[in-house]
Jmol script that loads the backbone (N, CA, C; Angstrom):
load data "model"
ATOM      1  N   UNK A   1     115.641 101.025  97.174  1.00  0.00           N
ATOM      2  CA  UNK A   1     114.260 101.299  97.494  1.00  0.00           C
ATOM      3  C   UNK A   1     113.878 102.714  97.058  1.00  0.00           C
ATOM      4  N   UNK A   2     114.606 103.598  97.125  1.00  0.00           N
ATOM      5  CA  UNK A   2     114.611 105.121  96.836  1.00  0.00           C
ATOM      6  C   UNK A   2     114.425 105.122  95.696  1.00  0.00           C
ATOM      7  N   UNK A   3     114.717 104.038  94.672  1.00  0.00           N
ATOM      8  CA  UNK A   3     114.318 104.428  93.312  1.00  0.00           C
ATOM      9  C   UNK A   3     113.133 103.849  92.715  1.00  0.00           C
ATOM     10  N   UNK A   4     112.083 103.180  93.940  1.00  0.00           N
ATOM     11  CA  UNK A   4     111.226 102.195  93.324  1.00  0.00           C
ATOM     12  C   UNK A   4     110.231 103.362  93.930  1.00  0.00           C
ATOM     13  N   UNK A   5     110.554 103.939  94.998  1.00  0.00           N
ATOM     14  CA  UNK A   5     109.720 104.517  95.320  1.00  0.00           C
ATOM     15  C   UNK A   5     109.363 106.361  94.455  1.00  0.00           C
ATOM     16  N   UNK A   6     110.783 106.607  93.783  1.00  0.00           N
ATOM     17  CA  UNK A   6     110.435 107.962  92.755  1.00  0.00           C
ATOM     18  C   UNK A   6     109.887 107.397  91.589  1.00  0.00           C
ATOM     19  N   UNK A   7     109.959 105.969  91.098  1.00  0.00           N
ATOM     20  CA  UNK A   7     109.178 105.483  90.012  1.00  0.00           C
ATOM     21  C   UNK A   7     107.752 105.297  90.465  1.00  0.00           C
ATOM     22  N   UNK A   8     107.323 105.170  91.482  1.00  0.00           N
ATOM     23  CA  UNK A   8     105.908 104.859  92.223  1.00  0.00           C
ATOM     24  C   UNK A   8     105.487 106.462  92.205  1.00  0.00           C
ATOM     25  N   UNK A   9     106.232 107.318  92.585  1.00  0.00           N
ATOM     26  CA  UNK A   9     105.404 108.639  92.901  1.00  0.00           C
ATOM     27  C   UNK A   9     105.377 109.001  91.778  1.00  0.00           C
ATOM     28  N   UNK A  10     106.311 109.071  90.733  1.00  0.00           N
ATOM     29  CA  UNK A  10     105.948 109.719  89.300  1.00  0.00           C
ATOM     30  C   UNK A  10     104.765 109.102  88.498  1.00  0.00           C
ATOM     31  N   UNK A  11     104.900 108.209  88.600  1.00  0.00           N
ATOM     32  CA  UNK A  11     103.673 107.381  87.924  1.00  0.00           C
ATOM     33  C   UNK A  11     102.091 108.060  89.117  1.00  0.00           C
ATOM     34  N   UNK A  12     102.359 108.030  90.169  1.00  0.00           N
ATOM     35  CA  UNK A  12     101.236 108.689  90.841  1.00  0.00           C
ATOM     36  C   UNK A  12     100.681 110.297  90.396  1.00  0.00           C
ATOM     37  N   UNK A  13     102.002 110.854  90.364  1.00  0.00           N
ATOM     38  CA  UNK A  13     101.876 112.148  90.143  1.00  0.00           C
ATOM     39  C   UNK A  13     101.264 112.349  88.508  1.00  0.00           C
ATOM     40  N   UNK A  14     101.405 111.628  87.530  1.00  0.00           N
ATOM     41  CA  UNK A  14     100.995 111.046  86.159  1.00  0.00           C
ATOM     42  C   UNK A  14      99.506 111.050  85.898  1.00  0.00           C
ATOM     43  N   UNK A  15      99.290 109.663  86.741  1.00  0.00           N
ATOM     44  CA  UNK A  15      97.695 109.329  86.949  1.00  0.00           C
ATOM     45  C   UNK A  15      96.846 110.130  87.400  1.00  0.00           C
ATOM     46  N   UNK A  16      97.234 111.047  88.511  1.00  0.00           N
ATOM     47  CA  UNK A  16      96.730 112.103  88.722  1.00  0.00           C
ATOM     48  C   UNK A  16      96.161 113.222  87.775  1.00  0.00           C
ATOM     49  N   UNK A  17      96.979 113.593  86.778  1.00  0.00           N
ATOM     50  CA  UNK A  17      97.039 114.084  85.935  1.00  0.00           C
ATOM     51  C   UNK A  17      97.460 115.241  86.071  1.00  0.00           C
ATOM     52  N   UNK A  18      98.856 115.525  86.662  1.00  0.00           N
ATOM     53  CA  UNK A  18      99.553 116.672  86.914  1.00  0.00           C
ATOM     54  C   UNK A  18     100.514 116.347  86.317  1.00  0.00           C
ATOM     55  N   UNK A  19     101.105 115.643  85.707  1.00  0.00           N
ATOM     56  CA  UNK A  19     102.028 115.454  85.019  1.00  0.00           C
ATOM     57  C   UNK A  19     101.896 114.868  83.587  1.00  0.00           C
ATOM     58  N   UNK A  20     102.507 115.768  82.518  1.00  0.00           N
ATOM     59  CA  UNK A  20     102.367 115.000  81.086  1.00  0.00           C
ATOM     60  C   UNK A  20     102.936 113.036  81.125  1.00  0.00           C
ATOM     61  N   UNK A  21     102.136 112.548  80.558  1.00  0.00           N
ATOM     62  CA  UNK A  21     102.722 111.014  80.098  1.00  0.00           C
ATOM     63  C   UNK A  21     103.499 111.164  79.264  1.00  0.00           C
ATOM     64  N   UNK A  22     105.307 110.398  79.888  1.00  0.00           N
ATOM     65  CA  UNK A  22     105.891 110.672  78.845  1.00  0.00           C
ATOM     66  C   UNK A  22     105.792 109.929  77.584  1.00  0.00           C
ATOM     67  N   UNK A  23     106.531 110.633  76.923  1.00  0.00           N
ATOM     68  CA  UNK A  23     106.487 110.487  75.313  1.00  0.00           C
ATOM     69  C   UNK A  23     105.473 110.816  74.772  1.00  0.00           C
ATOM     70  N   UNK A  24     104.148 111.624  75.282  1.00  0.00           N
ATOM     71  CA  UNK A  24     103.339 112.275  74.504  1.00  0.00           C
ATOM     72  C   UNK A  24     103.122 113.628  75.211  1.00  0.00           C
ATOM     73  N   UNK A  25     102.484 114.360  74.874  1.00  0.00           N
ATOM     74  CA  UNK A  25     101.888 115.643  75.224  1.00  0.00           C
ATOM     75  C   UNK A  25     100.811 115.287  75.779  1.00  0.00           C
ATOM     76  N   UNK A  26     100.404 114.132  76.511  1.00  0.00           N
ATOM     77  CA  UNK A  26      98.584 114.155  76.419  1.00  0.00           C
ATOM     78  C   UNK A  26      99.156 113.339  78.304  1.00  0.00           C
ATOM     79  N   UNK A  27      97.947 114.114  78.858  1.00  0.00           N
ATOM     80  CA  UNK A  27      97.406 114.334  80.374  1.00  0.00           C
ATOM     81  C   UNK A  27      96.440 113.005  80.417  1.00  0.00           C
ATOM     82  N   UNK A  28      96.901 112.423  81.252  1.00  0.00           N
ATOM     83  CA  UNK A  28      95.428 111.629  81.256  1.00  0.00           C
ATOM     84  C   UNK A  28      95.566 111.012  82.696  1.00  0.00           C
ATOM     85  N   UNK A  29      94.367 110.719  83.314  1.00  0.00           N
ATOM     86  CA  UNK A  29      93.638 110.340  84.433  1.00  0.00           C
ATOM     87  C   UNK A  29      93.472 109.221  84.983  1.00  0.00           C
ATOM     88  N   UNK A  30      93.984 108.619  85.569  1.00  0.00           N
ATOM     89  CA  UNK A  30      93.423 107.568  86.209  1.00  0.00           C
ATOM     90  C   UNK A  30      93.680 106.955  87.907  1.00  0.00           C
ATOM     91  N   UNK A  31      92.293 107.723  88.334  1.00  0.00           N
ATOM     92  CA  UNK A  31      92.199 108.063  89.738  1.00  0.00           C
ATOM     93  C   UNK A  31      92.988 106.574  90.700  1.00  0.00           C
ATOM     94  N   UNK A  32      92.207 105.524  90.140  1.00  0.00           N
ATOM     95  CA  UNK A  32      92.620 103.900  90.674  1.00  0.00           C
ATOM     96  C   UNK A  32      94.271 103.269  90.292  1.00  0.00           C
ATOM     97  N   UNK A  33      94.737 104.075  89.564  1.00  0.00           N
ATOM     98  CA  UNK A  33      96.337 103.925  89.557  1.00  0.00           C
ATOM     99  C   UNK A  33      96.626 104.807  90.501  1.00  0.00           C
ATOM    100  N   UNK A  34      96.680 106.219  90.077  1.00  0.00           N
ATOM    101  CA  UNK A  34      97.220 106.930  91.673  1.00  0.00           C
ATOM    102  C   UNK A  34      96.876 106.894  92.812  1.00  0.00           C
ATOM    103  N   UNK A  35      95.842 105.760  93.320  1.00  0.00           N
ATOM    104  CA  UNK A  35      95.769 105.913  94.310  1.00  0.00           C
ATOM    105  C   UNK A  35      96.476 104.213  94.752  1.00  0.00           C
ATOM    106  N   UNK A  36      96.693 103.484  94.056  1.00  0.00           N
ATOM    107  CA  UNK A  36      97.585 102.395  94.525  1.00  0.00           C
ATOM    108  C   UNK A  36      98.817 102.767  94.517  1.00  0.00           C
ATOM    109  N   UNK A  37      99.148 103.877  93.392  1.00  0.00           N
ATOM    110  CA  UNK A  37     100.890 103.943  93.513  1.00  0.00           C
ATOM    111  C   UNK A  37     100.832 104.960  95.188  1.00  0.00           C
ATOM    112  N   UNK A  38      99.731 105.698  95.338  1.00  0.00           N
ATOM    113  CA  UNK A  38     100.180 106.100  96.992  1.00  0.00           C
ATOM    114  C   UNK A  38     100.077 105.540  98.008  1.00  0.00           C
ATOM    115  N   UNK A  39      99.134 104.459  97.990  1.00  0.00           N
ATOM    116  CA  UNK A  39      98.932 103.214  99.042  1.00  0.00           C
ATOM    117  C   UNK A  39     100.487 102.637  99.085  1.00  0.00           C
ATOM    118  N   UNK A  40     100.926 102.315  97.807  1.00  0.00           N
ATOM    119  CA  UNK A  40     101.950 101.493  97.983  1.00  0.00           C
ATOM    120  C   UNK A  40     103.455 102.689  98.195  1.00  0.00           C
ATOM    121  N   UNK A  41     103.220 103.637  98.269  1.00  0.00           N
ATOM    122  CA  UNK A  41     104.633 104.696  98.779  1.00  0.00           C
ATOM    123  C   UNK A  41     104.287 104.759 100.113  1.00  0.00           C
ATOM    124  N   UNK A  42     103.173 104.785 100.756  1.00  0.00           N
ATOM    125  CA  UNK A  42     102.586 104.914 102.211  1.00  0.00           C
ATOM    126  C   UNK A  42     103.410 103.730 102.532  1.00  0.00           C
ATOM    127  N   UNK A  43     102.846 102.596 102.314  1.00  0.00           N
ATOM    128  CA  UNK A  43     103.106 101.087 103.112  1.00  0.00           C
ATOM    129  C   UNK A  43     104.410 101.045 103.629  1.00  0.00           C
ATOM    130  N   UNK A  44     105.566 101.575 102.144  1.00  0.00           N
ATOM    131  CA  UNK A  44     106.814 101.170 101.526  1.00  0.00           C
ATOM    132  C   UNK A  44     107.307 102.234 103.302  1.00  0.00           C
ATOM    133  N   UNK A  45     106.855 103.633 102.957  1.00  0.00           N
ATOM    134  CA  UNK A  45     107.219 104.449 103.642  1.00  0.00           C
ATOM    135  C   UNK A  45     107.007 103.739 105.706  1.00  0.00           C
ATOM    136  N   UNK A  46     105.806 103.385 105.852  1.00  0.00           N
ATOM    137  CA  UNK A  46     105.603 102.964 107.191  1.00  0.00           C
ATOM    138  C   UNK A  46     106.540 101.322 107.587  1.00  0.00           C
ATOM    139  N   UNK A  47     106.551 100.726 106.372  1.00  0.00           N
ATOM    140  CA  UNK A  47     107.507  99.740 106.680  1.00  0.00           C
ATOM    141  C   UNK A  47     109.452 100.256 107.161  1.00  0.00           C
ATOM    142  N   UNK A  48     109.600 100.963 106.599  1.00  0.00           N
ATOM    143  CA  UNK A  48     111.038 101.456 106.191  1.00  0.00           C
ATOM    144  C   UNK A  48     111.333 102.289 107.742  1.00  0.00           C
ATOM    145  N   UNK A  49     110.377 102.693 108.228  1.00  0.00           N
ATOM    146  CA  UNK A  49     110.805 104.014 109.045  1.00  0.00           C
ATOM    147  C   UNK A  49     111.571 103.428 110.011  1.00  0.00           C
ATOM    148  N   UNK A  50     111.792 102.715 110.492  1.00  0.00           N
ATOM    149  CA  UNK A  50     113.054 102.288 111.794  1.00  0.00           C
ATOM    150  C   UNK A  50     114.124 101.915 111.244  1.00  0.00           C
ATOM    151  N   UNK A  51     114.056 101.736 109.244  1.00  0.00           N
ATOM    152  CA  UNK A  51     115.279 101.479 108.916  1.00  0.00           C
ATOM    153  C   UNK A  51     116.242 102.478 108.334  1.00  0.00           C
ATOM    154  N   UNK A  52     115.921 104.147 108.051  1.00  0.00           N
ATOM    155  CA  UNK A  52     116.078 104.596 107.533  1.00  0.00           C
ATOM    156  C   UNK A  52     116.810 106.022 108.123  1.00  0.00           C
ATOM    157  N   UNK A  53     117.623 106.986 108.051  1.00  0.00           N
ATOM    158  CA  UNK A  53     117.456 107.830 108.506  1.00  0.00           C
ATOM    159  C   UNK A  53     116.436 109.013 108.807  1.00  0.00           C
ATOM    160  N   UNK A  54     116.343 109.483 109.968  1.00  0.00           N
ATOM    161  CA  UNK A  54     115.010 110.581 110.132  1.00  0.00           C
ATOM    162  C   UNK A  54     115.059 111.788 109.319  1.00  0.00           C
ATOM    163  N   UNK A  55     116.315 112.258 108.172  1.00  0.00           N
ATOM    164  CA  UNK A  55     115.758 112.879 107.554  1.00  0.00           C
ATOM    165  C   UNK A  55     115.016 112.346 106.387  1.00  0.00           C
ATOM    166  N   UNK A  56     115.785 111.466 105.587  1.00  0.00           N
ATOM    167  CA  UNK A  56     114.911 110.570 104.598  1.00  0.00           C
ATOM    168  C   UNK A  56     113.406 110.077 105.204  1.00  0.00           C
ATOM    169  N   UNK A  57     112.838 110.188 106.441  1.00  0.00           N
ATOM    170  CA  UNK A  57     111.708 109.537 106.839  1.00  0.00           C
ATOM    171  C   UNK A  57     110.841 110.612 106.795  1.00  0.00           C
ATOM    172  N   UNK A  58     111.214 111.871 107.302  1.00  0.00           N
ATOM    173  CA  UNK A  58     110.292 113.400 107.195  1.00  0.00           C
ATOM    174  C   UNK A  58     110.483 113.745 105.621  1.00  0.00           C
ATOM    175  N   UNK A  59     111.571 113.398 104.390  1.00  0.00           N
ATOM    176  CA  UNK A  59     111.536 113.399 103.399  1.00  0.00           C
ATOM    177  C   UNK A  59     110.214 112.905 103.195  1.00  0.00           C
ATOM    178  N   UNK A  60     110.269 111.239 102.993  1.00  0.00           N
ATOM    179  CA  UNK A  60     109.088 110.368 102.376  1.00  0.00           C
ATOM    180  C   UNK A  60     107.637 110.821 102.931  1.00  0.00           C
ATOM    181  N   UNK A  61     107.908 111.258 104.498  1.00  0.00           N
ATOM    182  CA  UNK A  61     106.646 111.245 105.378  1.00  0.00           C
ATOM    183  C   UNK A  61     105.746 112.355 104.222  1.00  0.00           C
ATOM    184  N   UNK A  62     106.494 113.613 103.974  1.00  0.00           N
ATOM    185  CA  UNK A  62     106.061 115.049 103.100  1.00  0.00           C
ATOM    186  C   UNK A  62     105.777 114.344 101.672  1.00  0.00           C
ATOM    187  N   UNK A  63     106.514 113.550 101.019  1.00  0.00           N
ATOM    188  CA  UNK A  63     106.133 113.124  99.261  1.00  0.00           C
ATOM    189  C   UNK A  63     104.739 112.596  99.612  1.00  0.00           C
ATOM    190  N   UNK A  64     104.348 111.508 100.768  1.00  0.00           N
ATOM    191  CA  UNK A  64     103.202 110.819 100.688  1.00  0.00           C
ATOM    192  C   UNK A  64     102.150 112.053 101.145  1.00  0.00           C
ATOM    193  N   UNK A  65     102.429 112.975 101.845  1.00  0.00           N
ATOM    194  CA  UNK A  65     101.621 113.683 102.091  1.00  0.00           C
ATOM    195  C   UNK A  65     100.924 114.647 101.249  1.00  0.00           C
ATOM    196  N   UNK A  66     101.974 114.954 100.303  1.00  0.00           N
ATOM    197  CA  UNK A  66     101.874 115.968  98.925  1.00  0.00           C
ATOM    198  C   UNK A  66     101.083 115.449  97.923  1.00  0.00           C
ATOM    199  N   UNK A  67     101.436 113.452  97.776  1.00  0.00           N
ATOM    200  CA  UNK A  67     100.839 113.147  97.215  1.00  0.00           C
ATOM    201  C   UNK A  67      99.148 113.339  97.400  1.00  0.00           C
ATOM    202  N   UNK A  68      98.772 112.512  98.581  1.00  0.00           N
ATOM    203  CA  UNK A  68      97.462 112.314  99.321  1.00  0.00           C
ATOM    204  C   UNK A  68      96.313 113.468  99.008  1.00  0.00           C
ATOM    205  N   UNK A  69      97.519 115.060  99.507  1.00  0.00           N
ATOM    206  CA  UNK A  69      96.225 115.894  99.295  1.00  0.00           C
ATOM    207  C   UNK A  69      96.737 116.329  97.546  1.00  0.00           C
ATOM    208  N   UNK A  70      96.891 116.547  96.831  1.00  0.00           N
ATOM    209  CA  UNK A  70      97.078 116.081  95.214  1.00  0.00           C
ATOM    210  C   UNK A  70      95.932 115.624  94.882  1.00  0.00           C
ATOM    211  N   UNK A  71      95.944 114.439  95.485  1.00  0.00           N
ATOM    212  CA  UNK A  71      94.761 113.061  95.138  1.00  0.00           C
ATOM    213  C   UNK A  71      93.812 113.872  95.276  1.00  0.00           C
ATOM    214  N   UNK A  72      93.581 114.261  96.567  1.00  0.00           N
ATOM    215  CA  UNK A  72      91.933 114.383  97.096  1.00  0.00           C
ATOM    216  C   UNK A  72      91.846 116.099  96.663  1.00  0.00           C
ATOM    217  N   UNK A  73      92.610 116.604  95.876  1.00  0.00           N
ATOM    218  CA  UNK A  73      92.316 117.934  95.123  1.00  0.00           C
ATOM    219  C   UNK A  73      91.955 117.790  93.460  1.00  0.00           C
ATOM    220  N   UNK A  74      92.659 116.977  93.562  1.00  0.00           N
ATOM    221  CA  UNK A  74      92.070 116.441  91.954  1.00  0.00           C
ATOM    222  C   UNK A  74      91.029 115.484  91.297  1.00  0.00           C
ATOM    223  N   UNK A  75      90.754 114.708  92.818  1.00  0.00           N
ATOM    224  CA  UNK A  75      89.641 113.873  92.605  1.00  0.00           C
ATOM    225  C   UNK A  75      88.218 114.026  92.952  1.00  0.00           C
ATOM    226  N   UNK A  76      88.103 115.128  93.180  1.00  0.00           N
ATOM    227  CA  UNK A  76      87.194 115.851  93.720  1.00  0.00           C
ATOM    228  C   UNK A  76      86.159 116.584  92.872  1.00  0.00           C
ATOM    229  N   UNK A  77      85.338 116.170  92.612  1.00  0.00           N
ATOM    230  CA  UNK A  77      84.199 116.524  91.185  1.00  0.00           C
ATOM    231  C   UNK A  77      84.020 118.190  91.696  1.00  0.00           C
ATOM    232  N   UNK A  78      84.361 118.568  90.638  1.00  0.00           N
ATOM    233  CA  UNK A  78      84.061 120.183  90.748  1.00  0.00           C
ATOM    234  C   UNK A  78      82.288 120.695  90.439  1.00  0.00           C
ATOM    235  N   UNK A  79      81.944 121.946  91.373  1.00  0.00           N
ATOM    236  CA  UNK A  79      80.641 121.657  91.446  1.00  0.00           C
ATOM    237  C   UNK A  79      80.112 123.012  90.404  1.00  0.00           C
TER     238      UNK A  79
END
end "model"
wireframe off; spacefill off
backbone 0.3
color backbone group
């Protein structure tokens, strides 16, 4: 699960556009992917928590959180 879920946040962190797409140099955006790949690290994360150890759970709890405000810093029309 740990590895579906660093393939879910990288691809979030991607769409966002904080991270280069690999294999090119080029940034690109797309608000409605990163915000399903964090819906779906949230879910993954609230399903898991009684199965997991409590440091791995304050781990995931902080990635979804990092992600979230990420999101809502980058999606945010500058005025």
């Amino acid at each position: 699960m740990g590895l579906f879920i660093g393939l879910l946040s990288a691809k979030a962190w991607e769409t966002m556009g904080l991270r280069v797409k690999p294999g090119t140099d080029k940034i690109e955006r797309d608000f409605d992917q990163a915000k399903a790949a964090i819906d779906t690290i949230d879910f993954l994360v609230q399903k898991l928590k009684s199965r997991i150890p409590e440091s791995d759970q304050n781990r995931l709890e902080g990635l979804v959180g990092d992600l979230k405000l990420n999101f809502v810093r980058v999606s945010q029309p500058t005025s």
